[in-house]
KELUM-916291 format. One record per residue (C-alpha): residue in one letter; x, y, z. Coordinates in steps of 0.25 Angstrom, whole numbers, padded with zeros to 4 digits, always signed. Example, Ala and Ser with C-alpha at 12.3 -4.5 7.8 and 13.67 -1.06 7.14 Angstrom:
# KELUM-916291
a+0049-0018+0031/s+0055-0004+0029/
//
This chain:
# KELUM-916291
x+0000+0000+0000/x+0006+0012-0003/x+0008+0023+0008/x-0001+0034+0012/x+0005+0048+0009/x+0000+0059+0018/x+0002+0074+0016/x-0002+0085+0027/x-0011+0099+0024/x-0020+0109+0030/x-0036+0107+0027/x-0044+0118+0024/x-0048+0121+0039/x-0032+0121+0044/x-0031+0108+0049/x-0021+0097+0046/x-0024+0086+0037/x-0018+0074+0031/x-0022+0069+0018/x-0016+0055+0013/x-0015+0048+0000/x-0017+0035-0002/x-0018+0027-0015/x-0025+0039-0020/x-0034+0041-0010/x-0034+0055-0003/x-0035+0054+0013/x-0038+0067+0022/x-0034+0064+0036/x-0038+0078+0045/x-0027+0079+0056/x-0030+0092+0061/x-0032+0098+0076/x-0042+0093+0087/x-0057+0099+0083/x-0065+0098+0096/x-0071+0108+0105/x-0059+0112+0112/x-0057+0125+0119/x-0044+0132+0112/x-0036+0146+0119/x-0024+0150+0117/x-0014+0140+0119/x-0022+0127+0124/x-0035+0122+0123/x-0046+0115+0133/x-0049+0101+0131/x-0064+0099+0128/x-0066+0085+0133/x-0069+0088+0148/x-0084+0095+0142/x-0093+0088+0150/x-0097+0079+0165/x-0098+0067+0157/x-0089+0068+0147/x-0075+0073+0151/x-0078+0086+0163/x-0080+0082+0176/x-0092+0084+0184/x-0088+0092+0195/x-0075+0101+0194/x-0061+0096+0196/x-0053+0105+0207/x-0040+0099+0204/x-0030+0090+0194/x-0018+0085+0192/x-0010+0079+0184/x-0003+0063+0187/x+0004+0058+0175/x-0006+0057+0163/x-0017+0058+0171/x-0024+0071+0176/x-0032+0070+0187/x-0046+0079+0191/x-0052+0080+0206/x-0063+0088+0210/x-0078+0087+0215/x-0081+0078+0202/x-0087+0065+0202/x-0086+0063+0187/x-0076+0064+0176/x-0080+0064+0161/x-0089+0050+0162/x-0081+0045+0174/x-0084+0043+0189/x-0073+0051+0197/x-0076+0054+0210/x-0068+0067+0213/x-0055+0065+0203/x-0051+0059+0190/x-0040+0056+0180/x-0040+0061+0167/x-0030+0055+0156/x-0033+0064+0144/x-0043+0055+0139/x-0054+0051+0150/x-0056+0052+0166/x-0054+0043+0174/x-0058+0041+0189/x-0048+0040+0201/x-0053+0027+0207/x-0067+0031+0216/x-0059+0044+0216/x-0058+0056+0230/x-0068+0053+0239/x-0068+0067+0244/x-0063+0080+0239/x-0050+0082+0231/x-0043+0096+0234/x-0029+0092+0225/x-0020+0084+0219/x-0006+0081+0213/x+0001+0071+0205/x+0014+0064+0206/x+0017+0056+0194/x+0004+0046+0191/x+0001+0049+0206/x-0011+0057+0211/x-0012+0064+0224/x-0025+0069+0228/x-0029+0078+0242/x-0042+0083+0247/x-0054+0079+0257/x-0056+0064+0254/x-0056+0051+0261/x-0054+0041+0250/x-0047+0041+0236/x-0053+0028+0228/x-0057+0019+0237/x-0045+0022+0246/x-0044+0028+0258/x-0037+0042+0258/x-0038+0055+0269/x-0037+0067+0259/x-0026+0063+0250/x-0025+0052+0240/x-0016+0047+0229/x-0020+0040+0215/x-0007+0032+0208/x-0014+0031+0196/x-0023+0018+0199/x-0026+0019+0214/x-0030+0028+0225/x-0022+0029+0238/x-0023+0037+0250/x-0010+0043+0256/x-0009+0036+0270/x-0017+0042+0279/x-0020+0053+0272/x-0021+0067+0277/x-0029+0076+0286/x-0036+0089+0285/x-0039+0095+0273/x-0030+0093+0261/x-0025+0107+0255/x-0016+0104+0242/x-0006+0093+0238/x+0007+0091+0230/x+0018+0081+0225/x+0033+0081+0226/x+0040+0069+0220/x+0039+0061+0234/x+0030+0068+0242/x+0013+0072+0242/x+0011+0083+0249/x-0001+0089+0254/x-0006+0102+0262/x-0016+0100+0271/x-0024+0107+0283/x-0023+0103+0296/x-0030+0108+0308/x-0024+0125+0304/x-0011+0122+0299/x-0009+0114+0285/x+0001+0102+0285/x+0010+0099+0272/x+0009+0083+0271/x+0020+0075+0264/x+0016+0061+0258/x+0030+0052+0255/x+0023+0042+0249/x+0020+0033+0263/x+0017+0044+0272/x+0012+0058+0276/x+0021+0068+0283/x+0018+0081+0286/x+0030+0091+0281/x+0024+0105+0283/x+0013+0112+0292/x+0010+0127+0294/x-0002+0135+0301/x-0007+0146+0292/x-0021+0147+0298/x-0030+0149+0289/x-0026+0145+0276/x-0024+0134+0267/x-0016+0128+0256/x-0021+0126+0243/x-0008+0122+0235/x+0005+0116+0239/x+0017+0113+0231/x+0030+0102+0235/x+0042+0108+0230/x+0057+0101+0230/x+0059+0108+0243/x+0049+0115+0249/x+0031+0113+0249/x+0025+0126+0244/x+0011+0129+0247/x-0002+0139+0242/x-0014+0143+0247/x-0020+0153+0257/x-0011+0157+0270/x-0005+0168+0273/x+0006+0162+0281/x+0010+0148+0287/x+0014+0149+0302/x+0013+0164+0302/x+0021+0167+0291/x+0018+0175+0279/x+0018+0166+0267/x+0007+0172+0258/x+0000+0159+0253/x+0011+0153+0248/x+0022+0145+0256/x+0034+0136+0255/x+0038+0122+0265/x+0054+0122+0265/x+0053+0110+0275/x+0054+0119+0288/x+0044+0131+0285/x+0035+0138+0278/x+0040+0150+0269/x+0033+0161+0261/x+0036+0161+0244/x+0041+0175+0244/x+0030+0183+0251/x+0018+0172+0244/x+0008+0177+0237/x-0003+0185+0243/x-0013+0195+0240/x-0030+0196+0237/x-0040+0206+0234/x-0048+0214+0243/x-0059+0207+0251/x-0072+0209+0247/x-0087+0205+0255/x-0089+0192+0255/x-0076+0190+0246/x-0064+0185+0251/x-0051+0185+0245/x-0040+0177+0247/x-0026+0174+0243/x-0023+0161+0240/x-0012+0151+0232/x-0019+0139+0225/x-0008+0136+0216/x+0007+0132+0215/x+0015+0128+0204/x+0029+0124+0202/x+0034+0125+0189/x+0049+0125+0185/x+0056+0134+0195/x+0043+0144+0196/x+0032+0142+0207/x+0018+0148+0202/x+0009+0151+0213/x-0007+0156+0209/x-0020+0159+0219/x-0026+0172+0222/x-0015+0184+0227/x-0010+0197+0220/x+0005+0197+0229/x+0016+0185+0225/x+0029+0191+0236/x+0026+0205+0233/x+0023+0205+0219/x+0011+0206+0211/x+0007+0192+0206/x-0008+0190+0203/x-0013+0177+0209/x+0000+0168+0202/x+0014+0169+0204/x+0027+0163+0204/x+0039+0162+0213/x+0052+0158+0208/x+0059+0153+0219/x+0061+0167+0225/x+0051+0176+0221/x+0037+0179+0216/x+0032+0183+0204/x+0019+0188+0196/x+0015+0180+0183/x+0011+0192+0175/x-0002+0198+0179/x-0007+0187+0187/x-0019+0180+0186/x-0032+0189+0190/x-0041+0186+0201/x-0042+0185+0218/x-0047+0174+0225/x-0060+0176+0234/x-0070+0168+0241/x-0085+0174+0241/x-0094+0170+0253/x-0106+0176+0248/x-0108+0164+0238/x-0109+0149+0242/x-0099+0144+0252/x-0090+0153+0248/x-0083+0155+0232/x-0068+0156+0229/x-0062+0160+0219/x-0048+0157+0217/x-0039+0165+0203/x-0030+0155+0202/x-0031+0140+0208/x-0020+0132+0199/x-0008+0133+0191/x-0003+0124+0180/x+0009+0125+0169/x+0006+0120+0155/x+0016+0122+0144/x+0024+0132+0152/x+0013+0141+0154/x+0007+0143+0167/x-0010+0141+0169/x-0017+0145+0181/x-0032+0140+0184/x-0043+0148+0195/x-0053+0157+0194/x-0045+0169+0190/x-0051+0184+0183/x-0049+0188+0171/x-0053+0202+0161/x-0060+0213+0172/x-0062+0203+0183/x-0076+0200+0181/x-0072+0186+0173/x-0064+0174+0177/x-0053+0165+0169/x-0049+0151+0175/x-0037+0148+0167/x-0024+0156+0165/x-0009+0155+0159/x+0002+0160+0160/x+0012+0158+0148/x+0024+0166+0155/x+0019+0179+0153/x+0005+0182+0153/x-0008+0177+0161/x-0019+0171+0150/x-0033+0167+0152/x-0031+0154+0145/x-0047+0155+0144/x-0055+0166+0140/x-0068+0160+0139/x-0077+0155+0150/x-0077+0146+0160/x-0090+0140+0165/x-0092+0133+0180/x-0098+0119+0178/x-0109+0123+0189/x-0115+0109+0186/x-0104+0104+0193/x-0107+0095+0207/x-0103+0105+0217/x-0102+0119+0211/x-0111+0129+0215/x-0114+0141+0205/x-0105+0150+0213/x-0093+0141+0212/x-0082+0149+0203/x-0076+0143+0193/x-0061+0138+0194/x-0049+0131+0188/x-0045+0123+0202/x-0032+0116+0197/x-0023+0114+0185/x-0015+0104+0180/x-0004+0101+0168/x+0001+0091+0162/x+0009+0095+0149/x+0002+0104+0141/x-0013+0101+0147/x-0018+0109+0158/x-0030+0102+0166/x-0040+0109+0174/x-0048+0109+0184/x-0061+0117+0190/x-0074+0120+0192/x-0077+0123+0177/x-0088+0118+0165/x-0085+0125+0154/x-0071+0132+0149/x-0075+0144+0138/x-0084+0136+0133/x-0078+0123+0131/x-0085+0111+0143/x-0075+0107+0152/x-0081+0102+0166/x-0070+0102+0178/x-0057+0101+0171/x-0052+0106+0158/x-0040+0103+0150/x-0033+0113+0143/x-0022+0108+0133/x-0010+0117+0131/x-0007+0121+0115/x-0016+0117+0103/x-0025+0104+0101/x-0018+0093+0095/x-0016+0089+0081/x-0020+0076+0076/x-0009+0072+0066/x-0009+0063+0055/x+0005+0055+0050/x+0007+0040+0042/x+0008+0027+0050/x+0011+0015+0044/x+0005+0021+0030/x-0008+0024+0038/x-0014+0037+0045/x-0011+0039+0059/x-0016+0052+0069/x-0008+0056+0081/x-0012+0066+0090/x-0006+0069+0104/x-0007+0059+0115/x-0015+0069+0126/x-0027+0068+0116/x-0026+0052+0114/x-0039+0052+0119/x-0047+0061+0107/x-0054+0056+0096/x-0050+0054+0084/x-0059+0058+0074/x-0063+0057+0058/x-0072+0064+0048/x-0074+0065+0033/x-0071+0080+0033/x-0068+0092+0043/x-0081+0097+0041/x-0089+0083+0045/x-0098+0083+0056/x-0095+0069+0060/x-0080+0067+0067/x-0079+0050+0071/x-0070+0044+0080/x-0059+0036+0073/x-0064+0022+0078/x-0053+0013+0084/x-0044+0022+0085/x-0030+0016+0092/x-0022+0029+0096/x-0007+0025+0100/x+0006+0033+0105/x+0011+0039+0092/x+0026+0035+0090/x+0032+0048+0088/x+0038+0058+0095/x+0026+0066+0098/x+0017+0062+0111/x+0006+0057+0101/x-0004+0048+0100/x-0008+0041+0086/x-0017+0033+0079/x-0018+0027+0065/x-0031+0030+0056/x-0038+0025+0046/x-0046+0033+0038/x-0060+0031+0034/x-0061+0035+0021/x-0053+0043+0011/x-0056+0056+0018/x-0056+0059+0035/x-0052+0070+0044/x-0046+0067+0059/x-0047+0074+0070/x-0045+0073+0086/x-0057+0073+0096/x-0054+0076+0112/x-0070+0075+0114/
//
């Protein structure tokens, strides 16, 4: 049999396409961008497959996520992920959910990841059908409790390469607890009074900590502080600062966030002050000293009283790095004031809305109320995705119920080549999970799946996936579906 030949072009419409020639018979193979209902800005895109309870949203929000090898993980008041029962937290692995075992019994307040491991703290009981006081670890196939567990209410959690650690209240003082893999120690305490911690990060040589506290042990720290194995010390004045109180209205300044990244720690909450200097509810600290990223990010945090049991509002509650550009999720003010953005980035230079459209509450949701405001509560990267989590329905428009997925750079490229004289499409292996479809011409009505499709690792250099097709007739047009 003679060999196909292919050439490559542009169609009328400026996609890619392939056409073969074989024994005289023209073949138009379309290898042209995804076409799905995507929500595309400026430098990334939102996946659209989380559009519905049921399908891939969740049914409550997510309040935080992590990331633990290929997997992502969601925890939050939801019962249900896409069509699967999980009761408080689930794994996603860019194709399906999945649940944790019987899941939390309780509340889940964080978690963190080390390697394929999975560490989870809040107000709970039982992790699957083990026993496990307010702190749990999922290996990947199993739940575990961490020895006893822990008392009191659990505040924030991180990894080190050997250690957990976890801050956590005790009676009025918080206690920084050390888990070696066999037991719990207690490396750390302070008395701030009233106050709590909301972040906590383990460093090579010292435990840093964010929150809401003006001092530890009567000193002055500011809301943020630093363990060097003796004693507590202040980050260069910390980071303070709020607006002016108003009736029923009280402000407050707080640290939500810390991030480590290269030699640059990032810190974001609500204050106006970073050790003296004008830095708008994020800053970094190089070791030494404070700095402002440009402007800031907008926006004070409160709690109203008047409404419910009380409403917050936080600017900023998370921070993430994709692509060497800085994201930062809350509930932050954008134009005059009077509107809100949820997403920012930093790209070095400037602060951008990353979307301008906008975001709807999913009040359907178990457990919210209509005065509950709407909030990214937690990032998380992995390569060039960013995954998030709140209290959302919609995001400019496109559905997406609890937790969003926002790709970093343009939608991929399904790309035609020549295997073994026969056709064969290779996209990128984070979307080994859409569709592959076909049609008689672009403008058809009626895209099909390719039916027993077998997508395997592509053998070049590129981290691709690949499967060989077999056209239908003498004339079909391919495209990639994520829905």
């Amino acid at each position: 049999m003679r060999a196909a030949r292919m050439a490559f072009g542009i169609s009328n419409d400026g996609e890619d396409y392939v056409r073969t020639d074989e024994r005289g018979k023209q073949r138009w193979i379309f290898a042209g961008l995804l076409t799905f209902s995507s929500l595309m800005l400026q430098g990334g895109w939102f996946d659209p497959r989380f559009d519905l309870p049921g399908a891939n949203g969740l049914d409550a929000p997510a309040t935080c996520v992590a990331v633990a090898g290929t997997n992502v993980f969601a925890a939050g008041t939801f019962q249900h992920a896409g069509e699967v029962a999980a009761n408080h937290i689930a794994r996603w692995d860019g194709g399906h959910w999945y649940p944790l075992g019987s899941g939390i019994g309780g509340t889940v307040v964080q978690m963190a990841s080390r390697g394929e491991e999975l560490f989870v703290i809040g107000a709970f009981t039982s992790a699957g059908d083990m026993p496990a006081t307010n702190v749990a670890k999922w290996n990947g196939a199993v739940w575990s409790g961490l020895g006893g567990g822990l008392s009191g209410p659990a505040m924030a959690v991180a990894t080190s390469a050997h250690y957990v650690w976890v801050a956590r209240t005790v009676e009025t003082n918080f206690v920084i607890s050390r888990w070696d893999g066999t037991s719990w120690a207690d490396v750390a305490r302070g008395n701030f009074g009233y106050g709590s911690i909301s972040t906590i990060l383990a460093l090579d040589d010292s435990i840093l900590v964010g929150g809401s506290f003006w001092g530890i042990d009567g000193t002055e720290v500011n809301n943020v502080a630093r363990w060097d194995g003796t004693r507590w010390n202040s980050l260069g004045g910390g980071l303070s600062g709020e607006r002016e109180y108003i009736p029923n209205d009280y402000p407050f300044t707080t640290v939500r966030a810390l991030l480590q990244e290269g030699t640059n720690l990032y810190a974001a909450g609500s204050f106006t002050n970073a050790g003296g200097i004008k830095a708008m509810n994020v800053a970094c600290w190089d070791g030494s000293r404070w700095s402002a990223l440009g402007q800031g990010i907008p926006g004070f945090a409160s709690c109203i009283t008047v409404i419910g049991p009380g409403v917050c509002v936080y600017p900023v509650t998370s921070l993430a790095v994709v692509g060497g550009e800085l994201f930062a999720g809350g509930g932050f003010t954008v134009g005059d004031g009077t509107s809100r953005g949820y997403l920012a980035k930093w790209d070095g230079t400037t602060w951008t809305n990353v979307v301008e459209g906008v975001w709807t509450i999913d009040t359907g949701a178990p457990g919210l109320a209509w005065w509950d405001p709407l909030h990214v509560w937690a990032l998380a990267s992995c390569q060039n995705d960013l995954y998030v989590a709140g209290n959302f329905g919609t995001i400019a428009g496109l559905p997406s119920y609890g937790f969003a997925l926002w790709h970093q750079g343009n939608p991929p490229a399904l790309r035609p080549g020549l295997k073994d004289g026969g056709l064969v499409l290779s996209w990128p292996r984070q979307f080994q999970y859409a569709t592959v479809e076909f049609a008689g011409s672009l403008a058809s009505p009626l895209w099909r799946p390719v039916a027993d499709i077998k997508v395997e690792s592509s053998n070049t250099s590129t981290n691709d996936v690949e499967a060989a097709i077999t056209p239908p007739g003498l004339q079909a047009f391919y495209r990639l579906r994520l829905q």
